[in-house]
Structures are given as structure tokens and as C-alpha cells.
C-alpha positions as CSV (number, residue, x, y, z in Angstrom):
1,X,0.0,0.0,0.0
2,X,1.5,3.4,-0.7
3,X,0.7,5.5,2.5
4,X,1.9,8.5,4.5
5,X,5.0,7.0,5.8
6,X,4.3,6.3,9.7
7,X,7.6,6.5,12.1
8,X,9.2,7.2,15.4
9,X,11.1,10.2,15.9
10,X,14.5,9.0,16.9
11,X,16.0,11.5,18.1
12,X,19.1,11.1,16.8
13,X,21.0,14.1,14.9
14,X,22.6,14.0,11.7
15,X,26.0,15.1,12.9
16,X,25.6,11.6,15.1
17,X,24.5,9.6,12.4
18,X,26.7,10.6,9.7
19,X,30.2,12.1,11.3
20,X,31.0,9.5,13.5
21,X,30.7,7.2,10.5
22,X,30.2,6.8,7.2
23,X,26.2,6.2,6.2
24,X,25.3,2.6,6.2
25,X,23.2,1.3,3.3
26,X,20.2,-0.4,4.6
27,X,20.2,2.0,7.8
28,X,20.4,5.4,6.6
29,X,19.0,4.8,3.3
30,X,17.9,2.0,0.8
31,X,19.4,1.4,-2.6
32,X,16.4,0.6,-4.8
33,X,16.0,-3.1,-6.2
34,X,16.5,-1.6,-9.7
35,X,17.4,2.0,-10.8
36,X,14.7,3.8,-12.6
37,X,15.6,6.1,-15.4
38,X,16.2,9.7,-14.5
39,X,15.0,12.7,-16.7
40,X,17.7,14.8,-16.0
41,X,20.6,16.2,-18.8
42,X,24.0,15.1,-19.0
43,X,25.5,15.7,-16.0
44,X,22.8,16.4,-13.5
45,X,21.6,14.5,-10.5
46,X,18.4,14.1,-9.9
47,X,16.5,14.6,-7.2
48,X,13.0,13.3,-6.5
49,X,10.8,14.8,-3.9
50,X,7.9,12.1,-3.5
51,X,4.8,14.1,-1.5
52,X,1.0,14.5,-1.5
53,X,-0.3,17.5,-0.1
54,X,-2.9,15.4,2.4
55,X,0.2,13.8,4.4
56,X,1.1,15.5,7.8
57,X,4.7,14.4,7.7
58,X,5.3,15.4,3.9
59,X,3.5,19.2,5.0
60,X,6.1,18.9,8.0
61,X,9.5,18.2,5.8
62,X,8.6,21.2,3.3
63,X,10.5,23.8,5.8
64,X,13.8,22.2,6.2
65,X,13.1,20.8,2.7
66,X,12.8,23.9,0.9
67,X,15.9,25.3,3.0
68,X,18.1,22.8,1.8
69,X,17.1,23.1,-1.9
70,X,18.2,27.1,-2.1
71,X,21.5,25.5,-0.9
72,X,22.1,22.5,-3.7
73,X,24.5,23.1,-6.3
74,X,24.0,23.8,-10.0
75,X,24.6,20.5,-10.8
76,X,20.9,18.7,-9.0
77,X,18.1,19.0,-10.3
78,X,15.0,18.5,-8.2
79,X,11.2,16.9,-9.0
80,X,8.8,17.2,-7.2
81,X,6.2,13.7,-7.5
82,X,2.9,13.9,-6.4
83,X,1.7,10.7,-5.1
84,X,-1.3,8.8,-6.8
85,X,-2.9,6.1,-4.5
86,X,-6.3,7.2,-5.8
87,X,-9.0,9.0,-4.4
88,X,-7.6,12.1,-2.6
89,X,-4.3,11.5,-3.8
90,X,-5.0,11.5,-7.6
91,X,-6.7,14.9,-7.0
92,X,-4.1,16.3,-5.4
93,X,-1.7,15.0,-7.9
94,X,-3.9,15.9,-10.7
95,X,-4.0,20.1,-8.9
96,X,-0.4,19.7,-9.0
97,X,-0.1,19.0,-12.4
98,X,-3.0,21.5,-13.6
99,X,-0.8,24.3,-12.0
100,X,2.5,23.0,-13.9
101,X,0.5,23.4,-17.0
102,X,-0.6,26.8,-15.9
103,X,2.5,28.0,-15.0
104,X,1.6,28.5,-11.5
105,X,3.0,25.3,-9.5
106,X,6.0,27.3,-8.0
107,X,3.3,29.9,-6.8
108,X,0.9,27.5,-5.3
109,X,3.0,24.4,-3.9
110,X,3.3,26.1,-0.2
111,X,0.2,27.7,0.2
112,X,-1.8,24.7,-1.0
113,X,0.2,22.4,2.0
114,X,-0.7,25.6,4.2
115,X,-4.6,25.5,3.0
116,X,-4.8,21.7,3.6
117,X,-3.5,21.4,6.6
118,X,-3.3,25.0,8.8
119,X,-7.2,26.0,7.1
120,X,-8.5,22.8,7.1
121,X,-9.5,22.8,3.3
122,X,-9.2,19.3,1.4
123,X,-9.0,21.3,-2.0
124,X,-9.8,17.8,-3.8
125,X,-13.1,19.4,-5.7
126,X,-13.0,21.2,-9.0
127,X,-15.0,24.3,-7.9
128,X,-12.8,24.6,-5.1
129,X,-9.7,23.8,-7.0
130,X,-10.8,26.1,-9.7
131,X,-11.5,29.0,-6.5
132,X,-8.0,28.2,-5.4
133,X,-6.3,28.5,-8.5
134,X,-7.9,31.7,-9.0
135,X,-6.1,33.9,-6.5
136,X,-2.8,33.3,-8.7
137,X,-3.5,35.0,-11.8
138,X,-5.8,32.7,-13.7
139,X,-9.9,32.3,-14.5
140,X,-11.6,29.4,-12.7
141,X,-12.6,28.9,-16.2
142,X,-9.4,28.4,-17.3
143,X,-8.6,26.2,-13.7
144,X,-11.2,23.8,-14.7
145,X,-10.0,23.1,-18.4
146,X,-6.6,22.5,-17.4
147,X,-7.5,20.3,-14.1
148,X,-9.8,18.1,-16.9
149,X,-7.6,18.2,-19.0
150,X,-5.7,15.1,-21.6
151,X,-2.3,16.5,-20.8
152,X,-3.0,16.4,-16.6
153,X,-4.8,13.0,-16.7
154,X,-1.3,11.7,-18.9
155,X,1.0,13.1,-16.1
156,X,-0.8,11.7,-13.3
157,X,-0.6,8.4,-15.2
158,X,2.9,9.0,-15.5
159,X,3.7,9.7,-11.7
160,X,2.0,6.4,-11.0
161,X,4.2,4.4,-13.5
162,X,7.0,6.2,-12.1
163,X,6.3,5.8,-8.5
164,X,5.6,1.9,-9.2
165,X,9.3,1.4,-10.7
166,X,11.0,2.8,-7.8
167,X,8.7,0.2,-5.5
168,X,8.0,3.3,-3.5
169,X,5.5,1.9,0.0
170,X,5.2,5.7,1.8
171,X,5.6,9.5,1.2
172,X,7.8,11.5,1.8
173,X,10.5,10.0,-0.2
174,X,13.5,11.3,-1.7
175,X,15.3,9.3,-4.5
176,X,18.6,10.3,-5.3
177,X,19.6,9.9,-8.9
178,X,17.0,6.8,-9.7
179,X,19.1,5.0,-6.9
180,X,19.4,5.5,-3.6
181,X,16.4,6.2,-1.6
182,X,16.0,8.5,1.5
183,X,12.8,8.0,4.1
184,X,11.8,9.0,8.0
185,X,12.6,6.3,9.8
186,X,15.8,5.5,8.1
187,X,17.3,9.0,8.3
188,X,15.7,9.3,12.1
189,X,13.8,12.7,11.7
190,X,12.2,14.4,9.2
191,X,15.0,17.2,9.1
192,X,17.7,14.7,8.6
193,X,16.0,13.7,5.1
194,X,17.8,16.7,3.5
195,X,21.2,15.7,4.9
196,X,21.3,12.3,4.4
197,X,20.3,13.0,0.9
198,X,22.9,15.8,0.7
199,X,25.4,13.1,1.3
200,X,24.2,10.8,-1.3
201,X,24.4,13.7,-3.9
202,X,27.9,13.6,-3.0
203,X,28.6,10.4,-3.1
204,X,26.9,10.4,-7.0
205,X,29.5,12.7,-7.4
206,X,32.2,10.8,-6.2
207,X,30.9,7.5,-8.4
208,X,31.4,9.5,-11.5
209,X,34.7,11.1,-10.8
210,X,32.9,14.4,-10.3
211,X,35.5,15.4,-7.1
């Protein structure tokens, strides 16, 4: 089942985890039973941010998240991948994508978390969707075509095929570079996600002779 990741806090820093010793596969992250492709140019990593607005923890890791990601170098590249269990989740995932294609996704990621979960608003109905999407420079008119339409339904299909490859069982997920995968409970907090994942960058980096 692919679910809101459920975990215990550990407690345990980053600077304990990763200092004192190398990161241990299998502990600190997962290396996934087969890569997936990355959609990325020549030279990038890629960076996968798998989330769906509904999920407490994912709302929770969009702070330190977003603070590591004005720190990465030129050389990531980060997508965000909306969950699609169904239901809820292909609504959400379909809003996401109906933003990208109007150009407002960067606009509307944070305060769509912040509606969901700090206004109580499950933003999962057209009419609301279309309400929502208004306040960022475009009709509802023009909210409801694009959350209908061919092009959205395709990407959501998409994520799902995606998200099925990497054998992903929870949100929030990072995959590093179609490989190396970066949860909760294996990096002990949801803060520690960034780090650990800032060290796997590095260690891409290292694989292909990069420093």
C-alpha cells in the first residue's frame, strides 16, 4: 500500500548519524531493487521529492526541505512527484499537475500544504480547486480546463508508472539519482532527510569522478 509514511522520531542528529561514520546502506538509506531512469541532462543529478499534499509528515519536511534546496549546487536538479494512491491523492496530484501546465506550480506548492493542513480545506473538488487556483493569476474557467484536462490525466498516469518502478511503499520519499532512496525512519527525523540526501548527492558525485 502506498501511505503516508508512519515513524518514530528517533532523536538522533545528523551530525551523530553521519560524522561519527560513514552512512550505512540499509540503515540510513535504501538502494532501490533496480534503478529507474532519470529525466535529468547530462550531467545532472536528480533529485526526487515524493509528497501528496494530504500527508502531515510530507507538510512537516517542506520547511527544512525547501531550506536545503536554495542551498544545492547547479549541478541537482530537483522533481517534485505527487503521489497517486487514488482517491484524494489523484486529486491532489492531478491540482499539482494542472498548476505546472498553468505555470503556477511554484506559486501555489506552499500555500496549497498551508490551505490543507493550517485551514482545514481538502482542496480535492473542481469548484474549489478552480476558487484556489484563481487567486494566482488565472480564471476558474481556465482552472477547470486544465485540471480536466488530456495532458493532466497523462501526467498523473505517468507519476503512478514512475512511482511503481521505484517500488516506493510511503511518502515522503526522496530518490537520489533513480538510486538510492531516502525515508523517516531510516534517516531518524524528518529534518535529517535533507542531509542524508545531501550526502548521497555527494557520493553520486564521487561514483562518476565528479571530485
Amino acid at each position: 500500500m502506498f501511505k503516508p509514511l508512519m515513524f518514530a522520531l528517533a532523536g538522533l542528529g545528523f551530525s551523530s548519524l553521519a560524522t561519527a561514520s560513514p552512512l550505512v546502506e540499509g540503515q540510513h538509506y535504501e538502494v532501490l531493487p533496480q534503478p529507474v531512469e532519470t529525466r535529468v541532462e547530462e550531467g545532472q543529478i536528480e533529485v526526487i521529492e515524493a509528497f501528496w499534499y494530504g500527508c502531515p509528515h510530507c507538510y512537516n519536511l517542506q520547511e527544512p526541505i525547501t531550506a536545503w534546496y536554495e542551498t544545492l549546487e547547479d549541478d541537482v536538479s530537483v522533481e517534485h512527484l505527487p503521489g497517486t494512491m487514488g482517491g484524494d491523492w489523484n486529486k491532489h496530484a492531478a491540482a499539482f499537475y494542472a498548476a505546472e501546465e498553468l505555470g503556477i506550480v511554484e506559486a501555489i506548492h506552499a500555500d496549497f500544504f498551508a490551505a490543507v493542513h493550517q485551514q482545514n480545506r481538502p482542496l480535492t473538488e473542481p469548484e474549489e480547486l478552480a476558487d484556489f487556483f484563481s487567486d494566482y493569476g488565472v480564471s476558474e474557467e481556465e482552472a477547470r480546463q486544465a485540471l480536466g484536462s488530456f495532458a493532466v490525466k497523462s501526467k498523473v498516469n505517468q507519476a503512478h508508472a514512475r512511482l511503481r518502478d521505484m517500488r516506493l511503499t510511503g511518502v515522503p520519499a526522496l530518490v537520489i539519482d533513480g538510486r538510492y532512496l531516502v525515508t523517516p525512519s531510516g534517516a531518524g527525523s524528518l529534518a535529517n532527510m535533507p542531509q542524508i540526501a545531501d550526502a548521497l548527492i555527494d557520493k553520486v558525485r564521487e561514483e562518476r569522478g565528479d571530485s
